[in-house]
Structures are given as structure tokens and as C-alpha cells.
N, C-alpha and C positions, 0 to 999 in steps of 0.2 A: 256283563258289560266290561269292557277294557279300554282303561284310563290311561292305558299306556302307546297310543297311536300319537307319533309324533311327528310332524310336517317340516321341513325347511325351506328356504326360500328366500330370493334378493330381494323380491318387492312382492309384498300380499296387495291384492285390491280386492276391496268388498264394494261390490255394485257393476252390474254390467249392462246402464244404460250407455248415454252417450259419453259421459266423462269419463266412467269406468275402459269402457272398450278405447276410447281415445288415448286414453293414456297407456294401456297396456299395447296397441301398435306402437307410440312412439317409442319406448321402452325397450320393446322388441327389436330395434333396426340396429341395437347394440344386442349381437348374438352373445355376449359374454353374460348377460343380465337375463337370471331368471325369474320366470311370473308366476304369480298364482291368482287366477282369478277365478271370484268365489261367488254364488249367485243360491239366497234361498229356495229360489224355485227350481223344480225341474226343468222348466222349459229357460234356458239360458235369455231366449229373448223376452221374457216378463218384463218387462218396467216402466216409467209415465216416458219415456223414449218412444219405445213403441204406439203408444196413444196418441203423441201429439197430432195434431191436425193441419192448422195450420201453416208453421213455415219455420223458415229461421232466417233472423234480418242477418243482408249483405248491403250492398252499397249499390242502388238504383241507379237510372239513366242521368238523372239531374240530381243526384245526391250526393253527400259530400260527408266526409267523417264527423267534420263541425254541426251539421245537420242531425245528424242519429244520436251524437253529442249529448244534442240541446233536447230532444226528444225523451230522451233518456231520464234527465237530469230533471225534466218539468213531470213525468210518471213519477219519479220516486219522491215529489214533494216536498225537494227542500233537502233529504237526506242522503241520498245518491256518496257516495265514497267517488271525489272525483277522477284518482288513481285511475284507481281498476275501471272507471267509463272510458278514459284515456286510450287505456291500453286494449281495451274490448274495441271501442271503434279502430282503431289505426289497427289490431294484428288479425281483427274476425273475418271480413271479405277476404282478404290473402289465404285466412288456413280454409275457408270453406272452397275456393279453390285448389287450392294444393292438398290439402288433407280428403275432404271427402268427395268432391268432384274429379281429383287427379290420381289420388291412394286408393278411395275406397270405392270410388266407383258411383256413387250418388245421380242418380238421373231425375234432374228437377225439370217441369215443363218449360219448354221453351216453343215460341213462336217464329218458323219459318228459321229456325237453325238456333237463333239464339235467346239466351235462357229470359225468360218470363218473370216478369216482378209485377204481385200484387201489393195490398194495402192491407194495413189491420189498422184499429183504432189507435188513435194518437199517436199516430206517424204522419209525420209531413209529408211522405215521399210513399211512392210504389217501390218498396226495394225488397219485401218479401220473399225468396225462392220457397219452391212448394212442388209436392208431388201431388196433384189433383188436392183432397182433402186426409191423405195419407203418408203424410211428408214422413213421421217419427217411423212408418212399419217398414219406408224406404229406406230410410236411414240404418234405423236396427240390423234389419237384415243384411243389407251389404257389409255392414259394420264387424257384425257375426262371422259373414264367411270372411272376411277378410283377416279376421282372427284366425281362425283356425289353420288358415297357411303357414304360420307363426311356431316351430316346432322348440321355440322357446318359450312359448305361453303355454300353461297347463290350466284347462278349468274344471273346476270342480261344482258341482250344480247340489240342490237339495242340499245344503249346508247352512244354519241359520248363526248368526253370531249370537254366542253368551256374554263375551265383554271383550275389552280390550287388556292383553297384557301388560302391565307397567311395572317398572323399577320406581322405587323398592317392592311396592304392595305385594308384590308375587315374589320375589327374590327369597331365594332358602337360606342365604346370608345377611344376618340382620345388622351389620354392621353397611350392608348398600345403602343406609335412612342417612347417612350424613354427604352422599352425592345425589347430582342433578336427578329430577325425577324423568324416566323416558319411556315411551311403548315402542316395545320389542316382540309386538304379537299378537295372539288373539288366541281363545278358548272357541272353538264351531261344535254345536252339535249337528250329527250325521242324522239327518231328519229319517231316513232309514229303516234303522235300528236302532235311531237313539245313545250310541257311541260318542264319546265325546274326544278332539282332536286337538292336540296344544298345536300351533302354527307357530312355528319361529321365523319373523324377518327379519333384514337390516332397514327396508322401511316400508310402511303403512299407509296405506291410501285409503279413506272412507269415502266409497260415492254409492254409497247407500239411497238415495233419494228422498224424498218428502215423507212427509206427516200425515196423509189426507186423510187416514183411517180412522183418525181420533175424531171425526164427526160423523153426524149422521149422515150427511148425503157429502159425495167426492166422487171427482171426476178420477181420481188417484186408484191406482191398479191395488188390489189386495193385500201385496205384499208392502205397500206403504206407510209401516206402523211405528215411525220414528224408531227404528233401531238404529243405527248410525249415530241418530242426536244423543238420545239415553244413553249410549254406553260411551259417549264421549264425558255427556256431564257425570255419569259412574265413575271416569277416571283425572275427573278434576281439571276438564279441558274448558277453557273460557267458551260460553256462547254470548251471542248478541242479538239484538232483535226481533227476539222471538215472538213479539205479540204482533208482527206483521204477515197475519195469514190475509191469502190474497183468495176473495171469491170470488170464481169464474161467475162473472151474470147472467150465462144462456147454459145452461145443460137441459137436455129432455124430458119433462116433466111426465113423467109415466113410470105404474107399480110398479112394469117390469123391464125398465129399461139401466136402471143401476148407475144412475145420473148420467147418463149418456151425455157427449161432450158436442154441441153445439158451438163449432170452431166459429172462434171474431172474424175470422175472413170471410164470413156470411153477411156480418155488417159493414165487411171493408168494401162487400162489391156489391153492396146497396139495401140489402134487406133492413126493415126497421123495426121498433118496439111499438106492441100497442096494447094499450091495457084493455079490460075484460069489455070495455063497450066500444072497441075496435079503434080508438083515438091514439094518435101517437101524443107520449105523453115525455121523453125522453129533456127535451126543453124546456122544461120546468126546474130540470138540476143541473143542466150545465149548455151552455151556447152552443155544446158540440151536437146536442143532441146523441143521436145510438150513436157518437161516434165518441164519445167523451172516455178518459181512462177508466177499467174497469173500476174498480171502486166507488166510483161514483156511478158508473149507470149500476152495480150490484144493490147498493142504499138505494138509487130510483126505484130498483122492481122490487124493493124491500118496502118498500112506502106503499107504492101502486098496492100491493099485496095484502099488506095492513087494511088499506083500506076497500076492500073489494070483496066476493065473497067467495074469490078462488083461490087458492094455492099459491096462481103460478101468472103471467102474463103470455104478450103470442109475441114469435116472431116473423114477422108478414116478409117469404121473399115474394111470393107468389104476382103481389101488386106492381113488383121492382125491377122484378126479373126475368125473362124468359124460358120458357120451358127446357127449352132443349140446352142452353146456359146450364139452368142449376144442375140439370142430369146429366151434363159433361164435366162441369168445374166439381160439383159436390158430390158423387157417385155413392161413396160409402154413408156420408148423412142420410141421402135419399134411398139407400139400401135398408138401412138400419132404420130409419121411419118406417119406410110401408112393412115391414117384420113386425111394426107393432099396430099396423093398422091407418098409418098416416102417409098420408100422400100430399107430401110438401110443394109438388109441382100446381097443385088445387086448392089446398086448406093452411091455413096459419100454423107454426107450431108453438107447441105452451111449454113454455122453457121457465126457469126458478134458478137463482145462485144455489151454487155448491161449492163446498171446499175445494179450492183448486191447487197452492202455488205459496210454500214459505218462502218468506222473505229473507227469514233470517236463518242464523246456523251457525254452527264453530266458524269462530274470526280467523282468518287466513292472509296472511299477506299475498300480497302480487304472484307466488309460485303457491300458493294453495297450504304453507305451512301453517301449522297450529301452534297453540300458547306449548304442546307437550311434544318432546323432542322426537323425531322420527315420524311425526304422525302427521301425513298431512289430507286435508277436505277438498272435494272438489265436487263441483252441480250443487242441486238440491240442497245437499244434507251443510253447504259451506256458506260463509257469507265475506263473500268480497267485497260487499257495500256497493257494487254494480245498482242493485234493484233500489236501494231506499228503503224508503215506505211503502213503495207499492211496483211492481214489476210490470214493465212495456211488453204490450203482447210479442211472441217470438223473439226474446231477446232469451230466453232460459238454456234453448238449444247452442247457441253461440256462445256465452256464459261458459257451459262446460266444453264449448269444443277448446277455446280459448288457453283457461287455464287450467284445463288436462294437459294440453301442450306444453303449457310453461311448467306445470308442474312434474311433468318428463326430462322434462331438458334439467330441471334443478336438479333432480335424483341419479340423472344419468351422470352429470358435471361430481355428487359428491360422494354415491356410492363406493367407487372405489377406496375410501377411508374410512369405510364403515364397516364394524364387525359383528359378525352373527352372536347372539346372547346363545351360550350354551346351554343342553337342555338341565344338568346338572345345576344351573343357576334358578331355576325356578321349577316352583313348586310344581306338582301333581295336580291332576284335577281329580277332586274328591267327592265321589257319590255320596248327599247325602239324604235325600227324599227314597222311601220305597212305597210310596200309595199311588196308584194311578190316579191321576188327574180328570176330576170328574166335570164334563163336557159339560153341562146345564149351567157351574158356577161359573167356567169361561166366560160363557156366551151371554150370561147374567151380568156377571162385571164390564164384559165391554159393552152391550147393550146402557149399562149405567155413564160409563164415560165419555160414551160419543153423546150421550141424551142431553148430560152437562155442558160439553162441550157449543152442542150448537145451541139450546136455549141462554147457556148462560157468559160465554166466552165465542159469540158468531161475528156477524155482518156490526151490529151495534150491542155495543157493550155498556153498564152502567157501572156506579161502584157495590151496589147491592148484589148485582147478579154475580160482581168479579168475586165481592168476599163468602158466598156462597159456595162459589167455583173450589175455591180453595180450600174451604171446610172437608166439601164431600170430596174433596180429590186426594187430600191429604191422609182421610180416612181408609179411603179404597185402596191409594198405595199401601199403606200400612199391613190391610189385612191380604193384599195378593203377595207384598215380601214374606209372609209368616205364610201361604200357601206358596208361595217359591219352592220354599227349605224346606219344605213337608212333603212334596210329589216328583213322582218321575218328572225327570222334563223332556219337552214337548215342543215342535216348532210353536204350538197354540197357545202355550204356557207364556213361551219368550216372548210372544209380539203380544201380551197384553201386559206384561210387563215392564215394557220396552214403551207401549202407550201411554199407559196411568201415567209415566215418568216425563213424558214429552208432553203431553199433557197437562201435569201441573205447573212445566219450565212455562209454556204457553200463558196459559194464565197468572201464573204468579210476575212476568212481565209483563204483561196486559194489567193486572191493576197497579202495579208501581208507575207503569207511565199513563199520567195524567191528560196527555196534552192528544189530541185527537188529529192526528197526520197521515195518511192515504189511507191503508186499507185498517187502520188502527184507530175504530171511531167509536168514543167513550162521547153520551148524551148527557152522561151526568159522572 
């Protein structure tokens, strides 16, 4: 192996959903700024971008910025950052026009020329834009080619992040401990051949994406194993509210369907909850009925459930809806059903919460900057106090087109004063495991950490279950750091250690805060 492959570059981004790719176009339109965008999977379009379903809110017929506002602000329960809702409603319809409708080319449905607004729960308004029930594959993909016209972006694919480089820690001068601490980089392994890559920039973008892999069932793509968060809290980066994981309440309850993602735009255009003796039971937790913020219909089908002798609940379009409706608005749901045998144009489907949607993440101001110099977050892996305590369906896609934007425009405005860390200034990356890493202990220790996760750190939480959480978690980390430094590494090695870590931030905020606010619901 050779520790001596070394990268340069004006601006690294690690993540190439929608804030990643966002921010590496705007980036791009100054040809003097080069990119490097960096993606663990092979397939460049991997990420919960490509998933989403639904939509991403614009500003409807009868809508108004004060409206999505207040929308906003009554989902996150109180906790909402009212900043960053500010700036999300007043700059988000203008850049989903100009950016992905004008730039990238996005084709949302539209009725008789002009563009189409549905509903999702706990929106006042139809302001939705949507590609059928495939909005995020629309998005991706245009998103993709339109990168690649860009002969100042370089991406680089099958690359997993080991950590982030920071001054001093990495510095081969120890006399760098009495100035400001800064990341100036990152450590990649070459999932490949297992090569490992120092990347030098002048600045750092994490849009890494979510967490969802740290429990048992998630709607969240494979690669979603809080690396972004872990190697931020590795490098002493502030996080915030991390005990607000958000469960989606309808995924596809079947062995083999991999919690398939039953989009809320199903409830927004009528379909409703019914528990296992076919009763709508939705109105029992909130006046809104199916239409109430997730977190609360997730606890309703968390109860119904408790007390029933299934699993999972239904969700009835079939009484609401018309046939030839669901098979035109829903195409890929109703695809992806009858693959496993269900025919939603006929029969109910039996859906169960799953991890969907952190709320929290490295604190960032208004342009996506972090507590550590040069480093800044954006999407998922960030927390701009947009969401609260609990996140408004389709507001996540907006979120990062937003301030990926701003966070372009900042880097663009102060790069030019910013100087490249030489590679003479920091250290080598030093092989020091030679045992092959044996696949059963992987797959044993994550099978452990998601089991904890969702029994004891889920939908409701108590103080027993949290100081449990934290025992066995604290354990695990332990013994997979001391198998870290013992074995070759491995893309499979990093994201379960990238887990345990995100994992214990999770929980160990989830039992510090006491007080029970959207998707953060301690019984006791």
C-alpha cells in the first residue's frame, strides 16, 4: 500500500446528494475554483436525494412566505432557529426556479403548461412541486449531468472518508498547538485497493447525509452511516440536537421490501390510516387525523401497534382514490408494491415507522459554517435550526438547495485569501492494522447497534432504556476502536465505526434532554 498519494484542491465536498451537487455547480461558475467532489459509492448518484418521493416545498397559488413560515415553525415544535426559516422561505422558490428549474433543468409536473402543487401533511397550502412520486431520481439525475459539463469539478467515486484533517492534530510542527484550530482536509480511503489519500484544501464542505443506518429498519440508502457526523465530533466540531431523529410513519411493511418509503404525498392526496380492524384511528392523537406532523401520526401507529397483534397498520388509498389517479400520480409506489405482491389499486397497504430524517447535526450558521475553521455543513449531516424538533415534510430537499447556495457564494466571496496547508505541514498516513477484518464481527457488531438503537433510543424513549443505550454503546465503541487499530481497513470497517460513534452522540443527547418535544418523546 502507498501512503504517499496526495490530492490538492480549492474546495473538497464530501456528499453528492442535493447540497453536495448544489453547491459544487455554484462553485463551478467561477472557472478560477477548483472542486473535488467525493462520493463512497460507486454509483455517484447513491444518496437519500435520489429516494425522496415526494416533492420539495415552493410557494403555491395562494401561498405566501409568512404561510410556509408559520408551517414550519408549528412542525419544529417550539424549536425551529427562526433565522434560517426566514431565509429558507424568502430565498427557496426563487433558487428552485433559477437553480434547478432554469440551471439544471428539473421537470416537475405541471397541469396544462403550468407547474402542479400538491399537499403533504401539515402544510396549509398545495405548494409541493413533484415529479410523479420520483421527484429526488429527477432531481439527482439532472443534477449529475449537469455536473459533469463543469470541467472544473473533478469527482471522484468509491472513496470513503477516515477523518477530517485538522491543525494542530495532524500538523508535523508542534509548535502549530498555540494557534487557532482549522481543517485543512481529509484522510479517503480508496475503497478499491484500500490506498489511503491525504486531500489538501482551502475549504471543506460536509454533505454527507444522515444517520438512518444506525437502526434496524430506514428508509435511508446504505451508505447513510453517519460518517460526516463522527468524523466531525473526531475533530472537535460542535453538534446540536441530535436526539431529534425523525420517523417516517408509513414505509412498506414487508421481509423483503428494505423499508420501502411510502411518500406522505399519499396522505396529502387522500389516503388514510387504519388499524388492523380496518378503523381509521388517526383522531385519537391529533385533530388532524392522517394528516397531523409526522411524529405524531409515527407514536399513533406506534400505539395502534402496541396494541394489536401485527406489526404494522394499513394504508387504505384504494377507498379515497381512484384507480387510474393512484397509477398515474403514484407509478413507482404502485410498481414497487405489486414486485412484492400487493396491488394498492385493490388492497390496503401495511406500512410501520422507520428511521427516516436527523434533525440535528454540526451547528452552522446562515452560510453553512461550523464551530472549526474552513469546515463547513450543509443537508442532512448540518443543523441550521430550520427543522426544530421535528422536520415539515419536503422542506429537507429546499434546506439544502438553499444553503448550498449560500454556502457557494461565502466560499466563492473568501477563497481568494485562503491558502493551501502544505503537504510538508502534516503528517503521513500511517498503516497500522495487518489482519484482515473479519466479516461475521462487522456484521455482529452492527446487527448489535442498530438492535439498541431501535429498541432502546426509537419512536419512544424512557430513562431505563436511554441508560442502557449508553452502557452497551459505550462498550461496543470501545471494543471496535481497539479492532480499528488491529485490521486492514475496509469501506465496512469505517461505517461501523462511523456508526457506534453517531450512535452513542444520539443517545447520549437523547438521555440528557429530559423534556419530550416533536420527534424526541421520553415516557418517562
Amino acid at each position: 500500500m502507498n501512503n504517499q498519494i496526495m490530492l490538492k484542491t480549492d474546495v473538497l465536498i464530501l456528499g453528492t446528494g442535493i447540497a453536495g451537487c448544489v453547491a459544487a455547480l455554484r462553485l463551478a461558475e467561477n472557472k478560477r475554483i477548483e472542486i473535488l467532489l467525493v462520493t463512497k459509492d460507486k454509483d455517484i448518484r447513491r444518496s437519500s436525494t435520489l429516494r425522496a418521493q415526494g416533492g420539495i416545498a415552493a410557494r403555491g397559488l395562494n401561498d405566501s412566505k409568512e404561510k410556509l413560515k408559520k408551517d414550519i415553525l408549528v412542525a419544529g415544535d417550539g424549536l425551529c432557529n427562526e433565522t434560517a426559516v426566514d431565509i429558507l422561505a424568502e430565498e427557496g422558490p426563487e433558487l428552485i426556479k433559477e437553480v434547478l428549474i432554469g440551471k439544471v433543468g428539473v421537470e416537475f409536473n405541471r397541469s396544462e403548461g403550468k407547474l402542479d402543487y400538491t399537499r403533504e401533511a401539515a402544510h396549509s397550502e398545495r405548494r409541493i412541486l413533484y415529479k410523479n412520486d420520483h421527484t429526488g431520481e429527477e432531481m439527482e439525475n439532472k443534477l449529475i449531468k449537469a455536473l459533469k459539463k463543469n470541467k472544473n469539478i473533478k469527482i471522484l467515486t468509491n472513496h470513503t472518508l477516515i477523518d477530517l484533517l485538522t491543525l494542530p492534530h495532524h500538523a508535523t510542527d508542534r509548535m502549530r498547538i498555540y494557534k487557532n484550530k482549522k481543517c485543512v482536509g481529509c484522510y479517503l480511503l480508496d475503497n478499491e485497493n484500500g490506498n489511503v489519500k491525504t486531500v489538501l484544501s482551502k475549504k471543506i464542505i460536509l454533505a454527507t447525509g444522515g444517520i438512518g443506518q444506525i437502526y434496524l429498519r430506514t428508509t435511508n440508502p446504505e451508505i447513510a452511516t453517519g460518517d460526516g457526523l463522527a468524523a466531525a465530533a473526531r475533530a472537535g466540531v460542535e453538534i446540536i440536537n441530535a436526539e431529534y431523529v425523525q420517523f417516517h410513519p408509513t414505509s412498506l411493511f414487508h421481509r423483503d421490501a428494505d423499508s420501502f418509503l411510502i411518500s406522505e404525498s399519499v396522505r396529502g392526496e387522500g389516503a388514510k390510516l387504519k388499524n388492523e380492524r380496518g378503523k381509521l384511528f388517526m383522531k385519537k392523537y391529533d385533530k388532524s387525523g392522517s394528516l397531523a406532523p409526522r411524529d405524531i401520526v409515527a407514536r399513533g401507529i406506534y400505539e395502534e401497534i402496541l396494541g394489536s397483534k401485527k406489526d404494522f397498520v394499513y394504508l387504505d388509498l384504494v377507498s379515497y382514490l381512484d384507480r387510474k389517479y393512484i397509477e398515474k400520480r403514484f407509478p413507482l409506489i404502485n410498481e414497487t408494491c405489486l414486485k412484492y405482491g400487493l396491488d394498492i389499486t385493490k388492497e390496503m397497504i401495511p406500512v410501520a415507522p422507520t428511521a427516516h430524517y436527523f434533525c440535528g447535526g454540526v451547528r452552522v450558521d446562515e452560510f453553512g459554517k461550523s464551530s472549526l475553521e474552513n469546515l463547513y455543513a450543509i443537508g442532512e449531516v448540518s443543523c441550521t435550526g430550520v427543522h426544530g424538533a421535528n422536520r415539515l415534510a419536503s422542506i429537507s430537499l429546499l434546506e439544502g438547495l438553499v444553503f448550498a447556495n449560500r454556502c457557494a457564494e461565502d466560499i466563492s466571496e473568501k477563497i481568494k485569501n485562503s491558502k493551501l496547508t502544505q503537504k510538508r505541514d502534516i503528517k503521513p498516513w500511517i498503516y497500522i492494522g495487518d489482519q484482515t477484518a473479519d466479516p461475521a464481527l462487522i456484521k455482529q457488531d452492527w446487527t448489535s447497534v442498530k438492535s439498541i438503537m431501535w429498541n432502546y433510543v426509537g419512536i419512544i424513549r424512557t430513562e431505563e432504556r436511554l441508560e442502557r443505550a449508553v452502557l452497551d454503546l459505550n462498550y461496543l465503541k470501545h471494543r471496535i476502536e481497539k479492532f480499528y487499530r488491529n485490521v486492514c481497513l475496509s469501506k465496512d470497517l469505517l461505517e461501523l465505526r462511523n456508526g457506534v460513534q453517531t450512535a452513542l452522540i444520539v443517545t447520549e443527547a437523547a438521555k440528557k434532554n429530559r423534556e419530550s418535544r416533536g420527534c424526541h418523546y421520553r415516557s418517562s
